[in-house]
C-alpha positions in Angstrom: -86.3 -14.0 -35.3 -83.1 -12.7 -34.5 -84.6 -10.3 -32.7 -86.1 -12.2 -30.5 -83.1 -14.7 -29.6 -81.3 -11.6 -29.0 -83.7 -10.0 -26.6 -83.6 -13.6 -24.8 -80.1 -13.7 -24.4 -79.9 -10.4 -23.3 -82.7 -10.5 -20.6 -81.1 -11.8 -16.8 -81.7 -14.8 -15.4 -84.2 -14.6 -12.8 -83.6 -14.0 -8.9 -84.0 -16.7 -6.9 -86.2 -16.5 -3.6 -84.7 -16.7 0.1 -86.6 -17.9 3.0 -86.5 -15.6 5.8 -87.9 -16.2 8.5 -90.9 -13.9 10.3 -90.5 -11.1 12.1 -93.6 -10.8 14.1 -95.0 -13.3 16.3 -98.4 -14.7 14.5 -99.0 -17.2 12.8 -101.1 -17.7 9.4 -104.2 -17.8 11.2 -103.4 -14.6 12.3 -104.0 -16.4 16.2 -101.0 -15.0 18.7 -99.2 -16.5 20.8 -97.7 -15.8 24.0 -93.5 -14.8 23.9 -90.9 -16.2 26.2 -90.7 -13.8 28.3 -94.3 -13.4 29.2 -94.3 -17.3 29.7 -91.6 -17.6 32.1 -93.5 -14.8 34.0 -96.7 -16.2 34.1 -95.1 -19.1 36.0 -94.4 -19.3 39.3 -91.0 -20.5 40.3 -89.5 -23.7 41.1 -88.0 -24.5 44.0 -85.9 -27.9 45.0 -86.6 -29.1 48.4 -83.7 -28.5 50.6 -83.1 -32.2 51.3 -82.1 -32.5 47.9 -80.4 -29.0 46.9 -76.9 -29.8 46.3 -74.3 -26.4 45.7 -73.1 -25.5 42.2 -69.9 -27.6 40.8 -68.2 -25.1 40.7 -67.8 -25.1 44.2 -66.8 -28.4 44.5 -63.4 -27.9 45.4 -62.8 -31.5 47.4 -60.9 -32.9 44.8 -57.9 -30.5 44.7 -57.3 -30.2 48.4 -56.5 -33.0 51.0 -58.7 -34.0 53.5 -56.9 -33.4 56.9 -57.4 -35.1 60.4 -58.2 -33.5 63.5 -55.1 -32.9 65.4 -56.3 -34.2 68.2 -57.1 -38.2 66.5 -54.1 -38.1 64.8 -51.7 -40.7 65.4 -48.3 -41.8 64.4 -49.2 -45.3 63.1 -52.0 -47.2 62.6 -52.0 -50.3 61.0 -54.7 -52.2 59.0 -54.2 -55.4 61.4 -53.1 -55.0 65.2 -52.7 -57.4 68.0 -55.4 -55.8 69.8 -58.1 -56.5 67.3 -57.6 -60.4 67.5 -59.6 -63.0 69.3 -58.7 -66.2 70.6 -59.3 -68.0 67.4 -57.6 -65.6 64.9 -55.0 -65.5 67.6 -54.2 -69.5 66.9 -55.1 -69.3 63.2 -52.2 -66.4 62.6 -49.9 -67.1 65.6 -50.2 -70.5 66.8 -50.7 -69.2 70.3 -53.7 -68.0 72.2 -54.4 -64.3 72.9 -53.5 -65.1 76.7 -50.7 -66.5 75.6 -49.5 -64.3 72.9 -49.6 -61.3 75.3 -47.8 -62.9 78.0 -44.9 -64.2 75.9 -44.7 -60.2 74.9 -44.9 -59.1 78.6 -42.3 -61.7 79.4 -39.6 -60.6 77.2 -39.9 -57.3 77.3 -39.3 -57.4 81.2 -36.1 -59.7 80.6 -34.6 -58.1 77.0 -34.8 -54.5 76.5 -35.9 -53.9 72.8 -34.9 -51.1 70.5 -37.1 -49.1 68.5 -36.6 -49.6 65.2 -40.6 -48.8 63.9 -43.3 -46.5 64.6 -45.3 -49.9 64.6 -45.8 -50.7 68.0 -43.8 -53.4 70.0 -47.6 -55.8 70.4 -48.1 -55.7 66.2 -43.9 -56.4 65.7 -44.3 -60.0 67.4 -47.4 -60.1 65.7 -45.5 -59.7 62.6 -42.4 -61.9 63.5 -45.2 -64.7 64.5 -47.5 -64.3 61.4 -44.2 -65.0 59.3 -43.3 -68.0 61.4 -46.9 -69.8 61.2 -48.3 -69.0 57.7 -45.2 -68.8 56.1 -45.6 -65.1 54.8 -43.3 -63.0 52.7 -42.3 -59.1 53.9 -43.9 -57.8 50.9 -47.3 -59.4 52.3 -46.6 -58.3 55.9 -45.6 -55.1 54.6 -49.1 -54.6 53.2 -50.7 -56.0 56.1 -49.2 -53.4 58.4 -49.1 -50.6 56.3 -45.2 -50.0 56.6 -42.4 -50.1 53.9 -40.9 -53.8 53.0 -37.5 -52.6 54.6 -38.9 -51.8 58.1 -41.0 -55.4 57.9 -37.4 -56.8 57.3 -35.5 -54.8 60.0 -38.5 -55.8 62.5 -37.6 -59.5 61.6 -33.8 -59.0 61.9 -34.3 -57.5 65.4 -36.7 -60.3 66.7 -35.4 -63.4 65.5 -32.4 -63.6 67.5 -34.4 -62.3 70.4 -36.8 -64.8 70.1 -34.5 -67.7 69.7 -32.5 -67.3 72.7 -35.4 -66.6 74.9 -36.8 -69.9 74.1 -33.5 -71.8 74.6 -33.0 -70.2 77.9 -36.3 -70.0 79.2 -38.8 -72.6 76.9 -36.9 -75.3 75.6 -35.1 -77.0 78.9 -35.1 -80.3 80.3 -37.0 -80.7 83.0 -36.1 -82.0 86.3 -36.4 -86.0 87.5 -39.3 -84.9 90.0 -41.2 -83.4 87.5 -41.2 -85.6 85.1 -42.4 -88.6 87.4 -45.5 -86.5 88.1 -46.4 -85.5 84.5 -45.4 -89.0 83.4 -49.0 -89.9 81.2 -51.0 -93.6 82.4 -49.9 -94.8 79.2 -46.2 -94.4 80.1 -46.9 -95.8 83.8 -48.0 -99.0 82.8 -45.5 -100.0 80.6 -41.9 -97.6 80.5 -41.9 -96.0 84.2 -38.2 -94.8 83.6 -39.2 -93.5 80.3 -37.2 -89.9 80.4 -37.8 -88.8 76.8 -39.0 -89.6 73.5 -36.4 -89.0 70.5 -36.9 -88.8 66.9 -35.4 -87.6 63.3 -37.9 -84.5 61.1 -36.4 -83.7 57.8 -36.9 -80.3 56.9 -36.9 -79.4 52.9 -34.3 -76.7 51.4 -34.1 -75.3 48.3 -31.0 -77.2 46.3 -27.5 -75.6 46.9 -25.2 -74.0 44.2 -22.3 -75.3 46.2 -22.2 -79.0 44.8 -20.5 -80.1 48.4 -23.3 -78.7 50.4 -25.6 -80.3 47.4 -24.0 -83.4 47.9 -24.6 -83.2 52.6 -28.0 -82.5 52.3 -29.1 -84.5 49.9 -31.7 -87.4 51.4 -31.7 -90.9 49.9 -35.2 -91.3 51.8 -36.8 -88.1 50.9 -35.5 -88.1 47.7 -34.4 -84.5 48.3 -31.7 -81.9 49.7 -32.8 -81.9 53.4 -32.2 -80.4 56.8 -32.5 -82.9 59.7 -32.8 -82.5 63.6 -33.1 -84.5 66.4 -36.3 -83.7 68.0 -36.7 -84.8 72.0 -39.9 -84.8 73.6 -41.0 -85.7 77.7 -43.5 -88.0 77.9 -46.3 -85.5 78.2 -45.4 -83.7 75.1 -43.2 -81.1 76.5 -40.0 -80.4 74.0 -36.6 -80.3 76.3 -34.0 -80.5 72.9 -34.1 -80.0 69.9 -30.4 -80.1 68.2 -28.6 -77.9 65.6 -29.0 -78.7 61.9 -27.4 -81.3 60.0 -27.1 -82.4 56.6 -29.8 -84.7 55.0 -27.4 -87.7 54.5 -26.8 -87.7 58.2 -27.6 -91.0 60.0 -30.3 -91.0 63.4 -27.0 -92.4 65.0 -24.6 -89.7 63.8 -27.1 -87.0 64.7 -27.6 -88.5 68.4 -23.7 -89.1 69.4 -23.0 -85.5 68.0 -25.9 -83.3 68.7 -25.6 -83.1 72.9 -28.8 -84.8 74.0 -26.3 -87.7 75.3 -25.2 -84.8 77.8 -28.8 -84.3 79.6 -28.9 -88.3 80.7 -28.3 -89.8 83.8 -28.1 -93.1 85.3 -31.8 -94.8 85.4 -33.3 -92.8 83.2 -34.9 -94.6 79.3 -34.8 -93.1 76.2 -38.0 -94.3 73.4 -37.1 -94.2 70.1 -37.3 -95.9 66.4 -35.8 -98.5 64.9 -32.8 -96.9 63.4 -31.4 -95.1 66.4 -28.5 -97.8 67.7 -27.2 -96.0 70.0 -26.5 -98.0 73.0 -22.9 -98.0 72.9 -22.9 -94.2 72.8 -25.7 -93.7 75.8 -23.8 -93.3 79.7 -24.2 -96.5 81.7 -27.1 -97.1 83.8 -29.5 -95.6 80.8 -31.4 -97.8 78.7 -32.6 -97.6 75.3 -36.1 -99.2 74.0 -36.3 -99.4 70.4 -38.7 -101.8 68.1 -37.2 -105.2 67.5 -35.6 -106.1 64.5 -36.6 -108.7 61.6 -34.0 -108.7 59.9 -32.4 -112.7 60.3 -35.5 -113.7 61.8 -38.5 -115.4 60.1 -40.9 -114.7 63.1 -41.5 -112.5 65.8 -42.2 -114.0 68.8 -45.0 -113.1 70.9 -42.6 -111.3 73.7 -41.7 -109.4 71.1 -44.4 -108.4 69.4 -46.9 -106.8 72.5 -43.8 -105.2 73.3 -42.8 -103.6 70.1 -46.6 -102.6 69.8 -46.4 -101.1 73.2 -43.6 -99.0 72.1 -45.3 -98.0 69.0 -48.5 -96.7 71.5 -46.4 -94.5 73.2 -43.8 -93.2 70.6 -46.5 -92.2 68.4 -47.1 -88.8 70.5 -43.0 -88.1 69.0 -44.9 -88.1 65.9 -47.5 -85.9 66.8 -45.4 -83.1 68.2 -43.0 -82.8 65.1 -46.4 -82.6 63.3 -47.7 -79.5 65.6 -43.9 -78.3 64.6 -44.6 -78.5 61.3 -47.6 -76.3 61.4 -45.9 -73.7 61.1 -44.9 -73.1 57.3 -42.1 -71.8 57.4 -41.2 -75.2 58.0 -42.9 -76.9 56.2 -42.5 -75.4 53.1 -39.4 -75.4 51.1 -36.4 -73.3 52.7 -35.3 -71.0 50.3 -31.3 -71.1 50.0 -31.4 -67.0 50.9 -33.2 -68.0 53.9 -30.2 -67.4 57.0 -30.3 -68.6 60.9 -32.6 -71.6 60.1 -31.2 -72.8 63.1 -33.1 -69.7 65.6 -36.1 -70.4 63.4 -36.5 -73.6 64.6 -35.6 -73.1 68.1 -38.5 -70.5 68.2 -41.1 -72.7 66.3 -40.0 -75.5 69.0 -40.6 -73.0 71.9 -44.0 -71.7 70.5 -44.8 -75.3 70.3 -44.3 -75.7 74.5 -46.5 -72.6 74.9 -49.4 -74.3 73.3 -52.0 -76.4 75.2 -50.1 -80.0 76.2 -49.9 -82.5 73.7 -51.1 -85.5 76.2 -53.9 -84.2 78.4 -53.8 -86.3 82.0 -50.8 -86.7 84.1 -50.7 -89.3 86.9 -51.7 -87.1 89.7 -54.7 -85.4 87.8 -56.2 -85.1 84.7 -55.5 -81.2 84.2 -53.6 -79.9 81.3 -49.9 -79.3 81.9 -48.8 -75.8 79.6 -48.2 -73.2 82.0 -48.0 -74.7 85.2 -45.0 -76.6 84.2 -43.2 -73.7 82.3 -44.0 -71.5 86.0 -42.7 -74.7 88.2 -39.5 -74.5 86.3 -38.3 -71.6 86.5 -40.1 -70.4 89.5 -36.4 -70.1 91.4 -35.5 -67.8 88.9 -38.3 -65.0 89.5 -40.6 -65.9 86.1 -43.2 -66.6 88.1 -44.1 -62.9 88.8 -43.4 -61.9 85.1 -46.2 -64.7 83.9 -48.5 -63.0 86.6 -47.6 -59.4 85.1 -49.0 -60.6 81.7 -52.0 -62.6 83.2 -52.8 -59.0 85.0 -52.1 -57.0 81.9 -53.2 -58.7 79.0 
């Protein structure tokens, strides 16, 4: 028995069996089978068709080099949005002006100011610029996008125009026209009832961001608006056409401070009759021989009479196109929205917002000769001693 454990114990444990795998190529059934090699022999090639062969990765070696431009299209600047690519509608939507009249404002002043090159944009797309900021309000980061150039040049392009702008349209725009003339663009309207009517005059306020400075907080602060204010005199011929529009002043100044102390007093003659609201008392201040037509007043009096009535809704006919043309003013949104206090030379803003407003179509269509449009012909009569009529034909030619 011992024995026998013993022999158990002593015996060795039993080898386990690996798998491997077959060397030869049948199969159980002894049935063989065709090898790789013969397969891939036996079958004819494939081919793609050459529309759709494509070369190996590999070689696709686009990504690590820069595409380069024929030297022969290459150019020094070309920006995403030029003056060349806009229509007569696009035109008025970003510049307020039409095409025709956005390219002879450009022709004009570059024949009267020379003007320095401060961009690689070209001079068309700089006025482009300078208008787009004045009608929709836009900041130089925007327009520096728009133009594909650096937020410093868009600012530098501004600087340069601004002042070159505003005293163009001071000297050249914005004047007051002549007796003559504005007896033959004096509207029907302003026939029937105020033949002496010169000019149409009227107060805007103008909304600016509220001033550290408590004393300049304090002078433009508006008890109507509710608001720290900028106000201007604005002064319209009967057609529409702005003659004056008067330095800045605070919004706690009066209709009748602004008026004595602004200059328009200055442009009045003897015979001539100024429209205006209510609030404008200035007939002590106007020279003798002009008259003033204001609303009448209700204050002390129960009743209006009936005199006074047709003519106070006479006046209210005709001095509603004052209305209308600080509304076109207003259109453009740098205006109209609220002046930031690091906004400078509000003052040349709105002298060239006035004189982009005299390039537009007229504001009253039929004169008392005829019932064509008075915009250009009037701006050409003007100054046509002066030689702009020729610059006006350059730009009709060119543009």
């Amino acid at each position: 028995m011992n024995v026998m454990k013993r022999h158990h114990l002593e015996d060795p444990p039993p080898k386990r069996r690996c798998f491997q795998p077959s060397t030869d190529n049948t199969s159980r059934d002894e049935t063989p089978l065709m090898d790789s090699e013969t397969e891939e022999d036996s079958m004819p090639p494939q081919k793609c068709d050459v529309g759709t062969q494509c070369p190996d990765p590999v070689d696709h070696n686009y990504c690590s080099h820069k595409s380069k431009k024929d030297a022969g299209t290459q150019t020094d600047h070309t920006p995403s949005l030029s003056a060349y690519d806009l229509d007569d509608k696009v035109s008025k939507f970003y510049t307020g002006l039409a095409i025709d009249s956005f390219w002879k404002l450009l022709y004009t002043i570059m024949a009267f100011l020379p003007l320095p090159k401060i961009s690689k944009l070209a001079v068309h797309d700089q006025l482009l610029l300078v208008l787009m900021r004045l009608r929709l309000g836009l900041m130089f980061t925007d327009l520096s996008i728009r133009f594909g150039i650096s937020r410093t040049t868009a600012c530098d392009i501004w600087t340069m125009w601004r002042p070159v702008l505003a005293n163009f349209m001071r000297d050249k725009v914005i004047a007051w026209l002549p007796r003559d003339t504005l007896k033959r663009i004096r509207p029907q309207s302003f026939i029937e009832h105020y033949p002496n009517a010169t000019c149409v005059i009227d107060c805007t306020e103008i909304f600016v961001q509220r001033p550290k400075n408590l004393k300049k907080r304090a002078q433009t602060y508006s008890n109507y608006k509710h608001h720290n204010t900028y106000r201007v005199l604005y002064c319209i011929a009967p057609n529409g056409y702005v003659m004056f529009v008067s330095k800045l002043f605070g919004g706690r100044a009066s209709d009748t401070f602004i008026t004595k102390n602004c200059g328009v007093v200055g442009h009045l003659i003897p015979g001539d009759q100024i429209l205006a609201d209510r609030g404008f008392t200035i007939k002590d201040a106007l020279p003798p021989g002009v008259s003033l037509a204001i609303p009448a007043f209700t204050r002390g009096c129960k009743q209006l009479s009936e005199h006074e009535v047709t003519r106070t809704r006479c006046l209210a006919n005709v001095r509603i196109h004052v209305e209308r043309a600080i509304r076109r003013l207003k259109c453009f949104k740098i205006l109209s929205n609220v002046i930031p206090g690091s906004l400078k030379h509000v003052d040349d803003i709105l002298s060239v917002c006035a004189g982009l407003c005299n390039l537009q179509p007229a504001l009253i269509k039929g004169t008392s000769g005829d019932d064509e449009d008075v915009e250009m012909d009037e701006f050409r009569e003007m100054h046509k001693e002066e030689g702009d009529e020729y610059l006006w034909d350059i730009g009709e030619d060119q543009g």
